[in-house]
Rosetta silent file (secondary structure, phi, psi, omega in degrees, C-alpha in Angstrom):
SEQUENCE: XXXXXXXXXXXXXXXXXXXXXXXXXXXXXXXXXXXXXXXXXXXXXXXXXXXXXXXXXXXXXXXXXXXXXXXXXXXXXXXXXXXXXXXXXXXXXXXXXXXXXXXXXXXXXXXXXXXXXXXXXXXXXXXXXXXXXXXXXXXXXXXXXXXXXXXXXXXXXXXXXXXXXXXXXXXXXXXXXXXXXXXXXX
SCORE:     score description
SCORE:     0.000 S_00000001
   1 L     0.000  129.085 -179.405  -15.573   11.086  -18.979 S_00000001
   2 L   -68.600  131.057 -145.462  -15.453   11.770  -15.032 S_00000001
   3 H   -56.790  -45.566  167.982  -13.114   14.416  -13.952 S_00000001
   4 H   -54.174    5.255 -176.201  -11.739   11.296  -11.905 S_00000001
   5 H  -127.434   -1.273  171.949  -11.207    9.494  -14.487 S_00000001
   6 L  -105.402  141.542 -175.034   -9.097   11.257  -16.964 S_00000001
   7 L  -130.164  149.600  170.821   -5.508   11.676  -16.059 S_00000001
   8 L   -63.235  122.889 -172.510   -3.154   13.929  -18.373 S_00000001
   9 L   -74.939  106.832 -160.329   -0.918   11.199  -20.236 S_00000001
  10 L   -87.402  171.982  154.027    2.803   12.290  -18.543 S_00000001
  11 L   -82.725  151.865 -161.599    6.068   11.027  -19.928 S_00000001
  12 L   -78.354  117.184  165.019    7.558    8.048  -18.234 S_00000001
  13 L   -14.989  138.746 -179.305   10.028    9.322  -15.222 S_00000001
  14 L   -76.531  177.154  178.415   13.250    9.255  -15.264 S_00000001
  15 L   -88.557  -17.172  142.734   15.510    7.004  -13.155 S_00000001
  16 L   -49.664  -49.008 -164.428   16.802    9.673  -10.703 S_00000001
  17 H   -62.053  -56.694  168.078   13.186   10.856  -10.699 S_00000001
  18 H   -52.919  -20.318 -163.694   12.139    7.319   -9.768 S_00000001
  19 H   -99.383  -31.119 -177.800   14.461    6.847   -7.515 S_00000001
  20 H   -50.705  -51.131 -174.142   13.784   10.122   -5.755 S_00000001
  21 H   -67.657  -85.214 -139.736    9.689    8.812   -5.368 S_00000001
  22 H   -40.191  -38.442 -136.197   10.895    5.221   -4.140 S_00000001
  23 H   -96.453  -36.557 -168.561   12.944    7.113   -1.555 S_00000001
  24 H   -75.070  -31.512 -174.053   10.042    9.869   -0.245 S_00000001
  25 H   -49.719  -58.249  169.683    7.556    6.518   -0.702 S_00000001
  26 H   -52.777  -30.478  158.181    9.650    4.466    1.684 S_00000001
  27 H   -79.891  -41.604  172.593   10.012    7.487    4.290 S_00000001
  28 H   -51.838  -47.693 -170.576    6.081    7.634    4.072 S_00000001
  29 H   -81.009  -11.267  164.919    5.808    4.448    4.781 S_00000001
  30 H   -76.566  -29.836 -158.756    8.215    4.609    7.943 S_00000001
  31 H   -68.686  -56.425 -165.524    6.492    8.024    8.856 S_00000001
  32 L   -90.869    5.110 -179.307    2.579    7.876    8.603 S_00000001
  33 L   -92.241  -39.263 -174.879    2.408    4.437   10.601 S_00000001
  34 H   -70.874  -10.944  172.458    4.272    6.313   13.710 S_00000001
  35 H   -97.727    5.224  149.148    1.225    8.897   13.872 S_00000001
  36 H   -77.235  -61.544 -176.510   -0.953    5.856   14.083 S_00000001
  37 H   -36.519  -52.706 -168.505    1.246    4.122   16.598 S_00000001
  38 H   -66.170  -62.749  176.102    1.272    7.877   18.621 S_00000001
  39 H   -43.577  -40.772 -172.302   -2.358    8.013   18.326 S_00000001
  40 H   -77.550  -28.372 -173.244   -3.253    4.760   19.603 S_00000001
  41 H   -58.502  -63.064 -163.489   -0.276    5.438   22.570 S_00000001
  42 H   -65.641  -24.442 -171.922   -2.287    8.483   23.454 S_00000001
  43 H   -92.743  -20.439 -165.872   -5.867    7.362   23.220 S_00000001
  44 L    89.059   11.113 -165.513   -5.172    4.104   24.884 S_00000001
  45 L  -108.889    2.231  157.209   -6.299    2.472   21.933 S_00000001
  46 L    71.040 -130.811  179.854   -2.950    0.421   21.731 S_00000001
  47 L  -116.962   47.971  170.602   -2.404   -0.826   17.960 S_00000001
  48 L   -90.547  -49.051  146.576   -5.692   -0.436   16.976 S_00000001
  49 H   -29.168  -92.076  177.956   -5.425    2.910   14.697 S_00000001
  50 H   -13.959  -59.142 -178.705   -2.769    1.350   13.187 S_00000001
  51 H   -89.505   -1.387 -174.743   -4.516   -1.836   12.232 S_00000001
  52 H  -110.404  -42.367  166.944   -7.883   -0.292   11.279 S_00000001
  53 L  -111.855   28.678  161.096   -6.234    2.281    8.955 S_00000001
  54 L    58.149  -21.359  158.389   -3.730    0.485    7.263 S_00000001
  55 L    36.822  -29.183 -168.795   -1.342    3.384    7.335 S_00000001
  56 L   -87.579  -47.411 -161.411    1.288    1.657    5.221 S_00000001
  57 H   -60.240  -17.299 -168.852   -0.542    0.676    1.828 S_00000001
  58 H   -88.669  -15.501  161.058   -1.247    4.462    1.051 S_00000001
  59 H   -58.797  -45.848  167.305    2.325    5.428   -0.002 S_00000001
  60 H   -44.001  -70.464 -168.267    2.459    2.320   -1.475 S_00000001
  61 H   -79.556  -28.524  173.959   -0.182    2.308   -3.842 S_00000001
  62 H   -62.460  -44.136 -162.619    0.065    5.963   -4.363 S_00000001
  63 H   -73.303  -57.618 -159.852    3.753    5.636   -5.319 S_00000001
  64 H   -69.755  -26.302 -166.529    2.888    2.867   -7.769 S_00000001
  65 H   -89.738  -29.232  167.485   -0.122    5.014   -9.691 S_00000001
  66 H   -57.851  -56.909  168.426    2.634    7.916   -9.719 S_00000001
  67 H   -89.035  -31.622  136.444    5.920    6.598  -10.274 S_00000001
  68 L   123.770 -176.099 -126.601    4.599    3.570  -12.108 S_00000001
  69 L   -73.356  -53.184 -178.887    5.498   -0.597  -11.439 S_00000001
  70 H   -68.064  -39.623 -173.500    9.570   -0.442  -10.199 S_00000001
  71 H   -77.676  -15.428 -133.456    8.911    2.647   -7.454 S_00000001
  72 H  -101.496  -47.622 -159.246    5.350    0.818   -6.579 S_00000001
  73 H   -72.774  -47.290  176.166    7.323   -2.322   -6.233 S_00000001
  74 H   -69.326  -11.515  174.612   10.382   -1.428   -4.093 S_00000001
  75 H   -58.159  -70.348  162.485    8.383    0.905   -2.130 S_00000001
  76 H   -67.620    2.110  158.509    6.802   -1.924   -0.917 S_00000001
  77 H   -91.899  -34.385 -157.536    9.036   -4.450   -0.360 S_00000001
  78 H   -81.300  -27.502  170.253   11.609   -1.756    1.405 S_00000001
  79 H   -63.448  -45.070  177.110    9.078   -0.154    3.397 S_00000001
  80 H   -76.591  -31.695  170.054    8.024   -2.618    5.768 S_00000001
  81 H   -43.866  -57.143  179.969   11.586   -3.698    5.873 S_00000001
  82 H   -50.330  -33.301 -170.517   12.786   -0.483    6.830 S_00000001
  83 H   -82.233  -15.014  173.550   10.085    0.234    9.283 S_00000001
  84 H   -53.379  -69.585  152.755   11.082   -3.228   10.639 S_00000001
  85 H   -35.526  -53.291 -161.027   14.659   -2.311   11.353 S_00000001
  86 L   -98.935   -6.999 -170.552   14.031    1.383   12.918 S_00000001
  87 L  -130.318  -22.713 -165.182   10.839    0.438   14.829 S_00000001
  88 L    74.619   27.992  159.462   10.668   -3.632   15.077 S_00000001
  89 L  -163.921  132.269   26.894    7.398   -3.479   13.310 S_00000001
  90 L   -90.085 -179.379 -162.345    6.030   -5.408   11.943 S_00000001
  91 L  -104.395  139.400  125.211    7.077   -8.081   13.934 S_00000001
  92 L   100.511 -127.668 -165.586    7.980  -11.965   13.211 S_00000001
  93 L   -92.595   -0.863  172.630    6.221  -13.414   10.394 S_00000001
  94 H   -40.808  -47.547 -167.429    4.076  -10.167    9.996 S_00000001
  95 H   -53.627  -63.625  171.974    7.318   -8.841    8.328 S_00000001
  96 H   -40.180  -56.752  164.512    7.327  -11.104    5.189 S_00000001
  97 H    -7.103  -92.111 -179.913    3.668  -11.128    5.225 S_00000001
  98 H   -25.994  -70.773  152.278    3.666   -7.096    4.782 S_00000001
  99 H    -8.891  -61.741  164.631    6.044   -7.103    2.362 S_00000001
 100 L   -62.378  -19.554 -152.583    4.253   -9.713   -0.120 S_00000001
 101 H  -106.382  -52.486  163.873    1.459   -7.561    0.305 S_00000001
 102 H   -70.532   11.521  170.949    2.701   -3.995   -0.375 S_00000001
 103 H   -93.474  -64.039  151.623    4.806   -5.312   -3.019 S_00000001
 104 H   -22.016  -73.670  178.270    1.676   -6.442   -4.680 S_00000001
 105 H   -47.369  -52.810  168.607   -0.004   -3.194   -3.921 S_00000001
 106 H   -37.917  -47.917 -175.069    3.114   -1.292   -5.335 S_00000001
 107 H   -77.540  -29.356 -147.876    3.348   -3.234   -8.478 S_00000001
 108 H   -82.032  -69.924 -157.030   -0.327   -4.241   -9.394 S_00000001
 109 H   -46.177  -36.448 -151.752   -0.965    0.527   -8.828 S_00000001
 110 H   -74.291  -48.690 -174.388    2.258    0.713  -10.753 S_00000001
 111 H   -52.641  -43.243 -170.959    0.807   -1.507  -14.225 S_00000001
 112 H   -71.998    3.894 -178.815   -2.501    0.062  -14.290 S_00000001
 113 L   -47.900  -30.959  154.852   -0.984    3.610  -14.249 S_00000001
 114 L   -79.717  -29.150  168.657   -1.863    3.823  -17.585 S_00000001
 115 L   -45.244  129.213 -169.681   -4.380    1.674  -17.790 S_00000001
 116 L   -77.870   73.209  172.111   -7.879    3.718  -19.579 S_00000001
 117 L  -153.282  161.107  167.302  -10.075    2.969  -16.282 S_00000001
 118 L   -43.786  163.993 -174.497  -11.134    4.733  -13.028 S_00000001
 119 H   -77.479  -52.713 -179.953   -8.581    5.481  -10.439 S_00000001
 120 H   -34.834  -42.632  170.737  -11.448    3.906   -8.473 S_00000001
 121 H   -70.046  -27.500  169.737  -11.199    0.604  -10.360 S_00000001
 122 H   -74.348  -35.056  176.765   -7.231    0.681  -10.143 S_00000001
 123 H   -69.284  -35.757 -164.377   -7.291    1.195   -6.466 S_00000001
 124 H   -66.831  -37.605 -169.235   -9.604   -1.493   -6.094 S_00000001
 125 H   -76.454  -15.139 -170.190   -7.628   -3.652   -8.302 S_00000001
 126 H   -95.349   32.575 -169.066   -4.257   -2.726   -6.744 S_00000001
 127 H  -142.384  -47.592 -166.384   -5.691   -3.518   -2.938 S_00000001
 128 H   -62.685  -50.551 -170.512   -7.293   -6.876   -4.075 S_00000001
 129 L   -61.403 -155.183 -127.519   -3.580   -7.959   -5.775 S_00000001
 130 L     0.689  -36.552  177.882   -1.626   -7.382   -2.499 S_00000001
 131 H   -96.568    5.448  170.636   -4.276   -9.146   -0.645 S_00000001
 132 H  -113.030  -25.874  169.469   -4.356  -12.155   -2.845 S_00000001
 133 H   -54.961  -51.645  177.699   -0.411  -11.746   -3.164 S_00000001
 134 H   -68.974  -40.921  156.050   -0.203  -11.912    0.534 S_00000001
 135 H   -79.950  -12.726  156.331   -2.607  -14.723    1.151 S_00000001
 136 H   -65.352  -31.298  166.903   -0.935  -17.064   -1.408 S_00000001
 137 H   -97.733   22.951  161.103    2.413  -16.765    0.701 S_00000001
 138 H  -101.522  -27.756  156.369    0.281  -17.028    3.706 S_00000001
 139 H   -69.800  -23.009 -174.078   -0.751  -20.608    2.038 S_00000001
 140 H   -73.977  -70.210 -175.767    3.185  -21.210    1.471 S_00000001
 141 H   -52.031  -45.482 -175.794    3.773  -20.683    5.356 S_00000001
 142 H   -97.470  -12.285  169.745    1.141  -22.442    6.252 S_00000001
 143 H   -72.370  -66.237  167.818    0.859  -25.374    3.574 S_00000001
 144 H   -69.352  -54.136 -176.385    4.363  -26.146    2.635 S_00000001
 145 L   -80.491  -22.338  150.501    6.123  -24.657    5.223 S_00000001
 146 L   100.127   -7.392 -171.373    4.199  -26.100    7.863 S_00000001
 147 L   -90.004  120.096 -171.681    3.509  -22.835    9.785 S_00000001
 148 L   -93.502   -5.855  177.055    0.317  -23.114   11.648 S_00000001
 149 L   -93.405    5.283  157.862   -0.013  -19.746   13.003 S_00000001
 150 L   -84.690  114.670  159.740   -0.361  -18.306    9.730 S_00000001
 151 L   -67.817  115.567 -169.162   -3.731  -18.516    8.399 S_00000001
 152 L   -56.001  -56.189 -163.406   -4.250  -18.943    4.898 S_00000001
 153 L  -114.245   32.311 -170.694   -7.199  -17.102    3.883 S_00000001
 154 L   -83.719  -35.439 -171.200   -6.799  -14.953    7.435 S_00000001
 155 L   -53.860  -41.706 -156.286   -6.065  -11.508    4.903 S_00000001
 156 H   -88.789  -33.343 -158.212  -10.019  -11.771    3.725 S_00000001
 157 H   -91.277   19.856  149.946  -11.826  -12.457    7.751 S_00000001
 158 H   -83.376  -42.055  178.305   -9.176   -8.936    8.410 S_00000001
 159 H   -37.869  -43.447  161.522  -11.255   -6.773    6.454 S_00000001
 160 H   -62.951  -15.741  139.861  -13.941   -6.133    8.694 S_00000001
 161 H   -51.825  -60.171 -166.473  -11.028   -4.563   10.775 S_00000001
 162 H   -87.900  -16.717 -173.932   -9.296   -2.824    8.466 S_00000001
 163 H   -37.874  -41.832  148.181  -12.511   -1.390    6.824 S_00000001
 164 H    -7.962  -96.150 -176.800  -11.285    2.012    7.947 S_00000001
 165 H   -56.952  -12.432 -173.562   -8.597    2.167    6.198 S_00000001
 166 H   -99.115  -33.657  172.788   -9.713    0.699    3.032 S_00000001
 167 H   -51.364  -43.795 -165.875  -12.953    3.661    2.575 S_00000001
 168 H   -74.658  -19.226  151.690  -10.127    6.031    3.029 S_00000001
 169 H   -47.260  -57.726 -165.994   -8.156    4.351    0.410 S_00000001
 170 H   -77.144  -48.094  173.179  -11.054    4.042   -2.045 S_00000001
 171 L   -77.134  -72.215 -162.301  -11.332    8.047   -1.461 S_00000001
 172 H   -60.316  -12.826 -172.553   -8.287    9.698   -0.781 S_00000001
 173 H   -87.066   -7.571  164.155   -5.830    7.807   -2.871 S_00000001
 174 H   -56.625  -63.269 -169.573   -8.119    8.422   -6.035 S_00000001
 175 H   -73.082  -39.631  172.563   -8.410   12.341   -5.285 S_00000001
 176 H   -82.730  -71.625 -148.810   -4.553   12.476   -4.692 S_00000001
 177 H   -70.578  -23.591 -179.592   -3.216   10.821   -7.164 S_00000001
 178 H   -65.953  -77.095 -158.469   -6.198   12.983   -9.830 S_00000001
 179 H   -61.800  -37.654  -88.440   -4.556   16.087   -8.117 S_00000001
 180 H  -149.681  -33.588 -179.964   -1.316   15.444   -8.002 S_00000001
 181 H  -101.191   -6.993  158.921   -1.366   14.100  -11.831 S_00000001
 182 L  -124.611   98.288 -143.976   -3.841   17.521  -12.772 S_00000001
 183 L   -95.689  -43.568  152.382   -2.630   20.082  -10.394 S_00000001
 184 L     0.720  -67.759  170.193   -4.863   22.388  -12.685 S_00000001
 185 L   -85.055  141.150 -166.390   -7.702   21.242  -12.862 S_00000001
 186 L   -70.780    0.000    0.000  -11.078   22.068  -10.378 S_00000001
């Protein structure tokens, strides 16, 4: 079995404990988006950082393979809220979007936490559910609701954009979440 793929089976957190991760998840996700935001201010490269590395999903999904389904899930609905509020972004219907989408990422990393499979196959599985969470209420807005400047299936022709950020997902959130759940081990 692949060092990545065994994780020492923990006891489930407590609810102070949980509540503690929801709360450091939810400052990561206001936190590590503003050193994209700085970076692109500085480079000239606008919101491009930002949108190429995803910045928000890795607290997210991290929180959920740590803290397990409830931290994965409120992480992610509260984060983009929060970050909404103190920064205005995201903006407009982005906000809801985001939201469906890191809730999904939160929740999906939080079931498999246990689940007997690579962290690679859980990240994968936790990235696709957020982005099929988010384009089904991207079908709502634009089907039901009538909103044409949402684009239904718009989440999948973003990937070549975001491709950044998703190798560095598919590594680092693997490698962190191994250390962080074997601090031990080489």
């Amino acid at each position: 079995m692949s060092a990545i793929t065994s994780i020492q089976k923990r006891e489930p957190l407590s609810v102070t404990a949980q509540g503690v991760a929801a709360i450091i998840a939810i400052l990561a996700v206001l936190a590590v988006p503003q050193v994209f935001h700085w970076l692109g201010k500085v480079s000239g490269a606008g919101t491009a950082p930002g949108i190429a590395f995803s910045p928000m999903h890795f607290p997210v999904i991290i929180a959920g393979f740590l803290a397990g389904p409830v931290v994965g899930a409120i992480s992610g609905l509260l984060g983009p809220a929060a970050s909404h509020l103190l920064s205005g972004m995201p903006r407009g219907v982005q906000l809801p979007l985001m939201m469906a989408e890191l809730f999904g990422y939160g929740l999906a990393a939080g079931l498999l936490r246990k689940a007997n499979m690579p962290l690679l196959a859980k990240t994968v599985i936790a990235m696709l559910a957020g982005r099929v969470l988010r384009m089904l209420l991207c079908m709502v807005f634009f089907y039901i609701l009538g909103n044409a400047k949402v684009a239904p299936f718009g989440i999948w022709s973003s990937i070549p954009q975001c491709l950044p950020g998703i190798v560095l997902q598919l590594v680092l959130i693997p490698l962190i979440v191994f250390r962080v759940e074997n601090p031990r081990k080489k």
